[in-house]
N, C-alpha and C positions, 0 to 999 in steps of 0.2 A: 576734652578739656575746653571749656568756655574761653572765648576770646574776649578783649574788654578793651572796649572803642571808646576812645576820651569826645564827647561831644565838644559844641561851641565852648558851651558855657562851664568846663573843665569839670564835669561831671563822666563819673565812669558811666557804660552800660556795659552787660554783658551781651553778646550775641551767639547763638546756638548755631553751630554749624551744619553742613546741610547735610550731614549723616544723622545727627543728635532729633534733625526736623524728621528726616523720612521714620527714622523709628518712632518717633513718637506719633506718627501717622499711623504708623500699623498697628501700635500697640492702641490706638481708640478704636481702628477698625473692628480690632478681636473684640473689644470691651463691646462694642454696638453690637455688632454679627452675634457674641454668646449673650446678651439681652434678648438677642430678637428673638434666639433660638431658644430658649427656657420660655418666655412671654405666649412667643406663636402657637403650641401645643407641639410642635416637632419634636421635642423631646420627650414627647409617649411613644411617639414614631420607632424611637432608635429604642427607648426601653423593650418597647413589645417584641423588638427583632432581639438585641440582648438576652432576655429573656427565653424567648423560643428556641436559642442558639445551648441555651444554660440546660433548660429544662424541655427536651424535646417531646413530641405527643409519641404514645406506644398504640400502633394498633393490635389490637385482642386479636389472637387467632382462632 
């Protein structure tokens, strides 16, 4: 819940408290981190292992 601090000049603010601050820290972390990992190619990385894991190779006897 938002705290709301009366300034000088009898104007409210609201102020986020420092739980409100750390999540929204991690929740930009995730936002940057899954940019970087769709942008970089790393996410062929993990499709190709997915993949391999789904549809494994048969060797012919």
């Amino acid at each position: 819940m938002p705290v709301l601090i009366e300034n000088n000049n009898g104007w409210v603010m609201s102020a986020m408290g420092r739980t409100e601050i750390i999540l929204t820290i991690i929740i930009l972390m995730l936002i940057i981190f899954g940019l970087w990992f769709i942008f970089s190619g790393e996410i062929w990385l993990v499709a190709e292992y997915i993949e391999n894991s789904i549809y494994p190779t048969f060797d012919a006897l």
